[in-house]
VOBA-1610 file (N, C-alpha, C; in pm, whole numbers, padded with zeros to 5 digits, always signed):
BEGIN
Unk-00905+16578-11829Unk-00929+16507-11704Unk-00812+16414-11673Unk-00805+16409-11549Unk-00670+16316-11505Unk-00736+16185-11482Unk-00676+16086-11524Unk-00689+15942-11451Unk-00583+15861-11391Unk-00633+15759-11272Unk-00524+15704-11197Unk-00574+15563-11238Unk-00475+15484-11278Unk-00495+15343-11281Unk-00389+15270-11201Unk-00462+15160-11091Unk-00334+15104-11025Unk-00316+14997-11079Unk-00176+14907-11034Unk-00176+14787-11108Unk-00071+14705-10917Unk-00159+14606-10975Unk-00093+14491-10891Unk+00046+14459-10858Unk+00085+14428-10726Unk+00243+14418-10674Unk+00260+14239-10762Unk+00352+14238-10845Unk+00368+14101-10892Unk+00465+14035-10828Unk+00570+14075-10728Unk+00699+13968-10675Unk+00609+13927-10556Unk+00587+13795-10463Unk+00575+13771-10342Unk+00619+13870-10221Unk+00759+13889-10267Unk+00812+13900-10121Unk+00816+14096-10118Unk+00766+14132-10228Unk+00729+14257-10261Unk+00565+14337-10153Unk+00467+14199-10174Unk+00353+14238-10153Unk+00298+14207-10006Unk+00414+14210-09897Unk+00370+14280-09760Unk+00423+14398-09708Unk+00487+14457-09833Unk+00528+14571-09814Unk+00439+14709-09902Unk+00431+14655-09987Unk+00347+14730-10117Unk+00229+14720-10154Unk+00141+14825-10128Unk+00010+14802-10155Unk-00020+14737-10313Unk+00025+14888-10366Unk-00033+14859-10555Unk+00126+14966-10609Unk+00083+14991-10772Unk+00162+15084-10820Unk+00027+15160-10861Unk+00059+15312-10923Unk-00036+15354-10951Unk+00072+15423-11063Unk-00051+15469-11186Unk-00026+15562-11279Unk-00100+15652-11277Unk-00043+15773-11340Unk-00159+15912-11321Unk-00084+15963-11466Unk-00226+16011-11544Unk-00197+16032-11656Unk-00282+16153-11715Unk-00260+16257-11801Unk-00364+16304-11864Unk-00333+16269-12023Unk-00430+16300-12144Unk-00370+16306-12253Unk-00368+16414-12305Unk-00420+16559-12212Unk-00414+16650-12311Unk-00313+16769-12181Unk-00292+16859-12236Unk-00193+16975-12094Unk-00308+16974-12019Unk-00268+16993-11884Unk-00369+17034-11766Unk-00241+17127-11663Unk-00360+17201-11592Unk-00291+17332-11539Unk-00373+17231-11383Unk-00289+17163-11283Unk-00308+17078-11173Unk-00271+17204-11036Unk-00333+17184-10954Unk-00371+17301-10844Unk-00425+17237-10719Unk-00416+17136-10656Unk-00493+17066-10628Unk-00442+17003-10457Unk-00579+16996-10394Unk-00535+16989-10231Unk-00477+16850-10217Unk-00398+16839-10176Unk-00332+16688-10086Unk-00380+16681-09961Unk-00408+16540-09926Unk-00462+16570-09799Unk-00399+16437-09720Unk-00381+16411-09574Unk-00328+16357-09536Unk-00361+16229-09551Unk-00295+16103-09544Unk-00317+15958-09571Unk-00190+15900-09457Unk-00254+15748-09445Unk-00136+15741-09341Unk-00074+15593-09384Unk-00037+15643-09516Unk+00080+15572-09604Unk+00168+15646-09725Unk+00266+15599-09702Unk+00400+15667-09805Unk+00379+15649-09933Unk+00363+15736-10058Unk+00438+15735-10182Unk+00629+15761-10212Unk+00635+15636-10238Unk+00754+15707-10388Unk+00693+15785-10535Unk+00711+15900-10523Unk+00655+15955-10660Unk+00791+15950-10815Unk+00763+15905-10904Unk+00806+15929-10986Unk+00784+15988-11116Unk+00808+16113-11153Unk+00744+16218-11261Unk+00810+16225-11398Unk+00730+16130-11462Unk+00801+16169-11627Unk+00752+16309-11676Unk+00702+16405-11627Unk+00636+16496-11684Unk+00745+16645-11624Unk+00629+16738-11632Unk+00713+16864-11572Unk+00721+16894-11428Unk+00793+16942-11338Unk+00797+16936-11215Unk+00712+16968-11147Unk+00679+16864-11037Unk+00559+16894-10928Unk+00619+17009-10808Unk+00554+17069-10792Unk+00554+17191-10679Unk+00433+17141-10573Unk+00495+17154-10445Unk+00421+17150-10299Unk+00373+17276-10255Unk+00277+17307-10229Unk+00307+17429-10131Unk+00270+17389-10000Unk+00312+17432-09865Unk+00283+17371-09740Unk+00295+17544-09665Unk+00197+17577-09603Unk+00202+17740-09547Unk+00251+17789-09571Unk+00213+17805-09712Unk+00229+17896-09817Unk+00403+17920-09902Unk+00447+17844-09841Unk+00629+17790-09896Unk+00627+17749-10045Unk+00642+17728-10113Unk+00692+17621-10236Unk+00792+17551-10198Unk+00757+17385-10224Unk+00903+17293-10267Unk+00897+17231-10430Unk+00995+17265-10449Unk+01015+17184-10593Unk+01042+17058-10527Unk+01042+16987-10658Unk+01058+16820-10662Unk+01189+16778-10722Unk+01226+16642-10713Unk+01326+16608-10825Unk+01260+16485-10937Unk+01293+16424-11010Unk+01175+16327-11070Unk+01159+16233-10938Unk+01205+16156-10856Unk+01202+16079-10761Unk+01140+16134-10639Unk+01047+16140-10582Unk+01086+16197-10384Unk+00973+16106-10342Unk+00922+16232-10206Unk+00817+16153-10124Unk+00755+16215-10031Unk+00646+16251-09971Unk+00656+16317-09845Unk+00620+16216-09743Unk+00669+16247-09652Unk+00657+16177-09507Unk+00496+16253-09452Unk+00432+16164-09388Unk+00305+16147-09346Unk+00282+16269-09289Unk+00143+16379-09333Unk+00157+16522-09321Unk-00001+16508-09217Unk+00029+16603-09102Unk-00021+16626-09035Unk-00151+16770-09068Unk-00157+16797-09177Unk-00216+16852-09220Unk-00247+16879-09400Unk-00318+16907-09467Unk-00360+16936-09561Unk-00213+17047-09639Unk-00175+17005-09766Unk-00041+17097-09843Unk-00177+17122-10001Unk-00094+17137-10084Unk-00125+17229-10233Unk-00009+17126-10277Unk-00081+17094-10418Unk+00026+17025-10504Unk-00005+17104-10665Unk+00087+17173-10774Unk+00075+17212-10850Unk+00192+17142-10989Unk+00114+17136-11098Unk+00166+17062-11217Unk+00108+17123-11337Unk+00188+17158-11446Unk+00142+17207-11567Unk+00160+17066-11675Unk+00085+17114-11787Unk+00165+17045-11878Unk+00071+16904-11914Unk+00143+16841-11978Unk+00066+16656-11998Unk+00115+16562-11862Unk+00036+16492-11798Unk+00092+16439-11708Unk+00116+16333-11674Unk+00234+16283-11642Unk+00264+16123-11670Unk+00393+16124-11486Unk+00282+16036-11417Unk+00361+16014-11297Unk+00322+15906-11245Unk+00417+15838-11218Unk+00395+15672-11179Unk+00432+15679-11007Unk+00386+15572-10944Unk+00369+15571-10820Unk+00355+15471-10728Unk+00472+15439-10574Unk+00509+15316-10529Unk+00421+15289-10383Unk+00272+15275-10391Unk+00227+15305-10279Unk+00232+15232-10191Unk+00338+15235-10032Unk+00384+15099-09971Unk+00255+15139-09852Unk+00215+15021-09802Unk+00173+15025-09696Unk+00230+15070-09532Unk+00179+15109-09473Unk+00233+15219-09343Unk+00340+15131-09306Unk+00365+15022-09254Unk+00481+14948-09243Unk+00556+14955-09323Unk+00558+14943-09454Unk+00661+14904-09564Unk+00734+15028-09610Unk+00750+15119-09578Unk+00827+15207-09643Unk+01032+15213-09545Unk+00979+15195-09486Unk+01131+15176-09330Unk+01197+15066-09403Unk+01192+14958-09445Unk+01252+14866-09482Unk+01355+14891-09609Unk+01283+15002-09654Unk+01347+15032-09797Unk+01432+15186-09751Unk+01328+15252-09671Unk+01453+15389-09687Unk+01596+15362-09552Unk+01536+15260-09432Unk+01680+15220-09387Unk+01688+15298-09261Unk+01584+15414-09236Unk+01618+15573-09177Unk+01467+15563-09114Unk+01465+15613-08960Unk+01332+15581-08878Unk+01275+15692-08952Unk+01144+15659-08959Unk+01060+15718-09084Unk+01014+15871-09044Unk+01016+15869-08901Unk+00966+15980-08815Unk+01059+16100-08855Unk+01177+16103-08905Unk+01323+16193-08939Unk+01203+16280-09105Unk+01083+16205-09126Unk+01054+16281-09276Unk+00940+16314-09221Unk+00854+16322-09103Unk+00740+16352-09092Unk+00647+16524-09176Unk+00602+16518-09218Unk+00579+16691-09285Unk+00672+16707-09373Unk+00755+16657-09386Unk+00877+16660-09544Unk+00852+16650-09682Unk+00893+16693-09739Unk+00909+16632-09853Unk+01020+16639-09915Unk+01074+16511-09958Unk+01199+16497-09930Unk+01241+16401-10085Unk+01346+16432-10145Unk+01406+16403-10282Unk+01483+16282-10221Unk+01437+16133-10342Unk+01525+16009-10340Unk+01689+16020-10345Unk+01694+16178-10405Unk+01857+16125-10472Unk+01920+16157-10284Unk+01898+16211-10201Unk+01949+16271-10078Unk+01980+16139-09998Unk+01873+16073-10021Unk+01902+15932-09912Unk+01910+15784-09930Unk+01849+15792-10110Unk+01858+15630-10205Unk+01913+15680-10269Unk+02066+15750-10329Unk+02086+15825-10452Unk+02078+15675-10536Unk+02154+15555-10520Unk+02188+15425-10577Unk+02023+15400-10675Unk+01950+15379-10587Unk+01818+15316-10622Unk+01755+15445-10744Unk+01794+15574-10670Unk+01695+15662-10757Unk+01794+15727-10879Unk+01855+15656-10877Unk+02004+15698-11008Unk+01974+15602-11142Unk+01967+15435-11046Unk+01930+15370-11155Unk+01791+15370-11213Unk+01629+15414-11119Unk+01551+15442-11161Unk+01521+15542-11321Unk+01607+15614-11273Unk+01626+15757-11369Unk+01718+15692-11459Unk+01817+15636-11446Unk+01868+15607-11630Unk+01788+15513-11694Unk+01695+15425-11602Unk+01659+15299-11673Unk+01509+15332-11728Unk+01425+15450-11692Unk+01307+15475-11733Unk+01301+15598-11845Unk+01188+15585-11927Unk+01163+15668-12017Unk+01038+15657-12085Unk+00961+15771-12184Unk+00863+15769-12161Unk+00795+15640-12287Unk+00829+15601-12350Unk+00854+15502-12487Unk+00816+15389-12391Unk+00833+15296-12258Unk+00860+15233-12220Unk+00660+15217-12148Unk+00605+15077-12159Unk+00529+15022-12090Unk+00510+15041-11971Unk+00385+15011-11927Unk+00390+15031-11772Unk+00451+14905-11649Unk+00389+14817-11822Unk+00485+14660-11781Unk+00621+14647-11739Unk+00671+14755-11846Unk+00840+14736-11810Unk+00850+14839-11722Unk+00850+14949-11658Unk+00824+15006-11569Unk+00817+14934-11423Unk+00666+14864-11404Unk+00701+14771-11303Unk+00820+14738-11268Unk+00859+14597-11405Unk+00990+14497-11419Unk+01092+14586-11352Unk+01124+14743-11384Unk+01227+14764-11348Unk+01229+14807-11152Unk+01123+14884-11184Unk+01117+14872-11008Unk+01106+14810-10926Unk+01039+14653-10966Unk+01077+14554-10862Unk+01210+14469-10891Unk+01227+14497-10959Unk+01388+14440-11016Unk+01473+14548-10874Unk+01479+14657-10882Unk+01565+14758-10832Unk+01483+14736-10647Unk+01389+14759-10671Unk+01327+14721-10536Unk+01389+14600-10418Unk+01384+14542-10499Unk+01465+14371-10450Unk+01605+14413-10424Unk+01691+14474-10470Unk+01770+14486-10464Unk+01831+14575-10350Unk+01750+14701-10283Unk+01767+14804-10236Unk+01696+14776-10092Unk+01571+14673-10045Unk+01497+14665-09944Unk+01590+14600-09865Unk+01556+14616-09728Unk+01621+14553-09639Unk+01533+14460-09552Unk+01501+14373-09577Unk+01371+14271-09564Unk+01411+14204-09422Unk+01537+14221-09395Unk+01548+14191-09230Unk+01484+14284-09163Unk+01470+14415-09177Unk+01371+14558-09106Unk+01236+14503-09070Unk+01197+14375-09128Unk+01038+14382-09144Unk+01007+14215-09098Unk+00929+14194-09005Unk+00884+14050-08992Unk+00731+14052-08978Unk+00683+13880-08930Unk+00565+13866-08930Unk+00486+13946-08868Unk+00583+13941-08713Unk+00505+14040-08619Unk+00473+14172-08603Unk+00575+14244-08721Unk+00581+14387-08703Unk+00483+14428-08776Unk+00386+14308-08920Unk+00326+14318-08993Unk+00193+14304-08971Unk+00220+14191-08845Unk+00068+14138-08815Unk+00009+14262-08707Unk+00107+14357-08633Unk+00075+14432-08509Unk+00025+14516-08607Unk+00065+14601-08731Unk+00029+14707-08815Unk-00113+14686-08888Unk-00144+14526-08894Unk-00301+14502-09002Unk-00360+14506-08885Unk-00394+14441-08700Unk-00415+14418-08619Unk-00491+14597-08548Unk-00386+14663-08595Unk-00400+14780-08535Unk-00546+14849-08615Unk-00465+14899-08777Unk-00578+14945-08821Unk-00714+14884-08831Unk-00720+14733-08798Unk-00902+14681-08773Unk-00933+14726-08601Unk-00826+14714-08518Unk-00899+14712-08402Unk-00868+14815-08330Unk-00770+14902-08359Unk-00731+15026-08272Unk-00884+15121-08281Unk-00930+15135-08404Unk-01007+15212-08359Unk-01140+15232-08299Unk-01172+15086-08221Unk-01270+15034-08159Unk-01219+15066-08011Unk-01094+15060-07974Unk-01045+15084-07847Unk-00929+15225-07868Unk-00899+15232-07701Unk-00787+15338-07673Unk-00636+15254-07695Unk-00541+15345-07752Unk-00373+15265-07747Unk-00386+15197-07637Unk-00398+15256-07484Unk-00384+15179-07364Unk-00498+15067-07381Unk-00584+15042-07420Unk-00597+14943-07422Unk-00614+14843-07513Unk-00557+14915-07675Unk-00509+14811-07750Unk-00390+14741-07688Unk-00298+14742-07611Unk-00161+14705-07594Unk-00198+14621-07497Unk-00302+14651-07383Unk-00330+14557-07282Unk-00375+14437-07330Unk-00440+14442-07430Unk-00500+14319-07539Unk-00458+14266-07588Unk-00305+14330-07654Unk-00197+14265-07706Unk-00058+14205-07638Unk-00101+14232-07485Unk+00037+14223-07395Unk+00174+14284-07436Unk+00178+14406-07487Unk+00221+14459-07563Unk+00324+14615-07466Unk+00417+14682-07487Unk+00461+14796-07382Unk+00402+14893-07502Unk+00329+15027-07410Unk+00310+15093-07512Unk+00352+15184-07540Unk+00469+15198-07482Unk+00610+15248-07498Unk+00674+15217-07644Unk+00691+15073-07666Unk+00745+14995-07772Unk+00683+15029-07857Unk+00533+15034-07862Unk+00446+15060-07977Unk+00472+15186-08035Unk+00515+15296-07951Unk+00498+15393-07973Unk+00637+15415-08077Unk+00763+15365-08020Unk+00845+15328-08086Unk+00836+15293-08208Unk+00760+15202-08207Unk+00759+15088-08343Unk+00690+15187-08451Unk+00549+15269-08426Unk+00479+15342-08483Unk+00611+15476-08549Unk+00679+15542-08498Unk+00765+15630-08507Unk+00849+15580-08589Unk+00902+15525-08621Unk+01023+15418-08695Unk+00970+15361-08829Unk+00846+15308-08848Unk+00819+15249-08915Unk+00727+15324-09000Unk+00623+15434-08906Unk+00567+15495-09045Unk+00550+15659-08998Unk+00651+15695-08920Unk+00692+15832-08871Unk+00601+15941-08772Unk+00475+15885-08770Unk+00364+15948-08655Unk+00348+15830-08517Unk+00265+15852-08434Unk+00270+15800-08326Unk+00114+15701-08327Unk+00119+15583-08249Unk-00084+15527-08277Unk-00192+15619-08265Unk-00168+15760-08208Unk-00292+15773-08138Unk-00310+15878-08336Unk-00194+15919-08370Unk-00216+16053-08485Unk-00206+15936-08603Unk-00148+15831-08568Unk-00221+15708-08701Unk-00329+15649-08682Unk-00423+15670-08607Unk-00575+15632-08522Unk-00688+15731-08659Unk-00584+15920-08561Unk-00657+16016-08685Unk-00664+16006-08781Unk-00553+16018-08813Unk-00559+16002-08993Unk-00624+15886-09041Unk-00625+15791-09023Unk-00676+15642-09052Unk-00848+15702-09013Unk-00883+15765-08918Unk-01010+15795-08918Unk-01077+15895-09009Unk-00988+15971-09036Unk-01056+16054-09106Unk-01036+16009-09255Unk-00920+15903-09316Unk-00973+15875-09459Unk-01106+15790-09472Unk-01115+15697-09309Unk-01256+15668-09390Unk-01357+15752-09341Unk-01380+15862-09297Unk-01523+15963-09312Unk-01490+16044-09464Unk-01406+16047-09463Unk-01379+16170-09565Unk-01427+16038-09702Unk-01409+15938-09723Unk-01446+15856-09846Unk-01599+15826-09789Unk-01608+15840-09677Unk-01776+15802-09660Unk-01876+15958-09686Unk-01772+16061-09670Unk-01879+16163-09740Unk-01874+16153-09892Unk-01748+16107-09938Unk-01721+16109-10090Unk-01810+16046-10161Unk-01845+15901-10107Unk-01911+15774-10205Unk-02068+15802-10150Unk-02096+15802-10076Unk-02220+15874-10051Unk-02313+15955-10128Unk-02409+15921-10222Unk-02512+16036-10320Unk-02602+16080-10231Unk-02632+16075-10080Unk-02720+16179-10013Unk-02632+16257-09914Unk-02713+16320-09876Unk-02624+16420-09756Unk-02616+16351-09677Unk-02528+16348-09551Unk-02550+16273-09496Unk-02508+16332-09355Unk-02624+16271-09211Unk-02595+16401-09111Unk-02464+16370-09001Unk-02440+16494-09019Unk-02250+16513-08949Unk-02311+16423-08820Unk-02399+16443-08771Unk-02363+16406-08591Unk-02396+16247-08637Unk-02442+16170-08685Unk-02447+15979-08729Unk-02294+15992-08764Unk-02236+16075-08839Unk-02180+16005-08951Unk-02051+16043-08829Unk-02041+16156-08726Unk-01933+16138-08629Unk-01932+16074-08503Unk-02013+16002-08501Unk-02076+15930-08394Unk-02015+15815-08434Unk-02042+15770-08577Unk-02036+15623-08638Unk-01860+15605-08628Unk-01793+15696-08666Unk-01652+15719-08660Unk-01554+15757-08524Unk-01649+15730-08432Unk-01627+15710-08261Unk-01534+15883-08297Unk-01628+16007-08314Unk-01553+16124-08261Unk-01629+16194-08146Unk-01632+16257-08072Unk-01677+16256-07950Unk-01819+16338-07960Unk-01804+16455-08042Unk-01968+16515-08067Unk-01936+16565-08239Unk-02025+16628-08300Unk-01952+16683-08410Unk-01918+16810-08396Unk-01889+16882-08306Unk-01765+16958-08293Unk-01641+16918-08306Unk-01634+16771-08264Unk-01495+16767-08219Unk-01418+16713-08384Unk-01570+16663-08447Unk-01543+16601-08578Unk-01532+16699-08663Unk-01611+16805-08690Unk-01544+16940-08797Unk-01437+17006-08782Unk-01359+17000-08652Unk-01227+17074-08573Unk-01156+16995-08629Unk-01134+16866-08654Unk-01063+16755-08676Unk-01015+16777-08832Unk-01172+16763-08879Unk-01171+16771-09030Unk-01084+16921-09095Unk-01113+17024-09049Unk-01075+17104-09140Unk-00945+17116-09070Unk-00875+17042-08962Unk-00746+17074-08993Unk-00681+16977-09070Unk-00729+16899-09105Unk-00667+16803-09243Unk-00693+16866-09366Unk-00813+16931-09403Unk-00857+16970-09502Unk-00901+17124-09536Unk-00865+17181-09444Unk-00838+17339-09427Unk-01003+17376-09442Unk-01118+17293-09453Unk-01264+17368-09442Unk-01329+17258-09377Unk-01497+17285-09410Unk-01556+17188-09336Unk-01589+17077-09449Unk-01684+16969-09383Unk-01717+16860-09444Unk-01810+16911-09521Unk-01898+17040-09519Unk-02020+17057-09637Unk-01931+17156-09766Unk-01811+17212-09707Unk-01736+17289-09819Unk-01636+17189-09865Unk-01613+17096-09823Unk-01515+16989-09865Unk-01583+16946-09966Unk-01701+16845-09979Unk-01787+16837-10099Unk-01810+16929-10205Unk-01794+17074-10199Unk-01882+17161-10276Unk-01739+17224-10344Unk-01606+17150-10348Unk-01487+17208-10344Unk-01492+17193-10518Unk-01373+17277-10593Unk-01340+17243-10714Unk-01222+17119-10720Unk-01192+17098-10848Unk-01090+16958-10869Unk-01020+16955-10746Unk-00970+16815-10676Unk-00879+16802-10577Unk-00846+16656-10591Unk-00734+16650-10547Unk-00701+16496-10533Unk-00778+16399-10533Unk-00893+16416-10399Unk-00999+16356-10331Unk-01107+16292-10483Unk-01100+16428-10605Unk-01173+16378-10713Unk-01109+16293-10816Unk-00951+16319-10846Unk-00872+16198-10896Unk-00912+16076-10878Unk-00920+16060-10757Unk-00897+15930-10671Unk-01059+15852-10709Unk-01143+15957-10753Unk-01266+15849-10812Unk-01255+15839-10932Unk-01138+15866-11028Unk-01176+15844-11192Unk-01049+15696-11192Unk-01090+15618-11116Unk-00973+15504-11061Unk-00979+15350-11179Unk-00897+15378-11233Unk-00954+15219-11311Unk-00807+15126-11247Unk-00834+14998-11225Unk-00754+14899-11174Unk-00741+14807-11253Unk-00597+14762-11265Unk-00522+14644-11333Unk-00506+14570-11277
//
């Protein structure tokens, strides 16, 4: 069985950019096969183990130990053999632009290797890590290197406060009239959204909607009925909510539950530091 344990951002000026770190570990070989599904925030992945493979309509991408994919508009395949040891930089939808430098929208559906566009950052990552080494020192070194590589002028109060602002209240209203609320162009927004976490408000609205139905069918021990539960998630009937769903997740919400191992089940064997 795989487990993910996250651990806490320890620098200040680290933690309005960075959610958590996470580790993913097994202790014995595992043969990993497993759906990815869209989220509408960036990993840096880093793999002490054997190489991760993507598949995205039906393609393979190899990995390098470092990459990332840019915010996927649909459901990919992630495959891993072996014992598994992969550590992980999960920034919040704002925070990833500050560090790669490059409007975020250039990686949308990508997946894309550190050494191509941080070679500096993901050069020293790779000589300075190994598997002998703590998760403690691990951290130390990535926010050590982190600090060093962010560009913390990219990022202010306001660009931070419009991004927490959004995900509580966008999805109570329409963009047009989040922006009227905010005196805001929603032109700019649209801008700002593209640049900063590579999709646009209305497809960071979706995705943001559908991780929380998709964790509200997850944590849930009864069934629970599609038309409340797409009603409750402002989707227009539940047609419009199973059309939605299985193009993130390639089936429906009663075969999504009834699925074998997937990410979605990682993500509950979660212990936190």
């Amino acid at each position: 069985m795989l487990f993910t344990t996250k651990y806490e951002v320890r620098n200040p000026l680290l933690k309005p950019l960075i959610k958590y770190y996470w580790f993913l570990e097994s202790q014995l070989p595992v043969n990993v096969c497993h759906k990815l599904l869209p989220v509408n925030n960036i990993d840096i992945i880093i793999n002490l183990s054997n190489q991760i493979n993507y598949i995205k309509n039906e393609k393979v991408i190899n990995t390098g130990m470092l990459h990332f994919n840019g915010i996927q508009k649909q459901y990919s395949k992630i495959s891993q053999n072996g014992k598994i040891s992969v550590m992980g930089i999960s920034f919040f939808s704002h925070g990833i632009y500050p560090f790669l430098k490059i409007p975020v929208s250039e990686f949308s559906d990508k997946t894309v290797c550190l050494n191509d566009i941080a070679k500096n950052f993901a050069d020293r990552i790779e000589s300075q890590f190994n598997l002998n080494q703590t998760i403690e020192e691990r951290i130390n070194i990535i926010e050590t290197e982190l600090l060093k590589y962010i560009d913390f002028e990219l990022i202010n109060d306001r660009i931070i406060h419009l991004f927490n602002l959004f995900r509580k209240k966008g999805q109570l209203v329409s963009v047009n009239n989040f922006c009227e609320q905010q005196g805001i162009n929603i032109k700019w927004l649209e801008r700002t959204f593209l640049k900063y976490t590579g999709i646009t408000p209305k497809s960071f609205k979706n995705v943001n909607r559908f991780q929380n139905i998709s964790s509200q069918l997850l944590s849930s021990s009864e069934s629970r009925n599609l038309t409340i539960l797409s009603h409750e998630n402002d989707y227009y009937d539940q047609t419009h909510f199973i059309k939605e769903f299985k193009k993130y997740t390639g089936c429906t919400p009663s075969h999504f539950l009834k699925e074998g191992l997937s990410v979605k089940e990682i993500t509950r064997n979660v212990q936190v530091i």
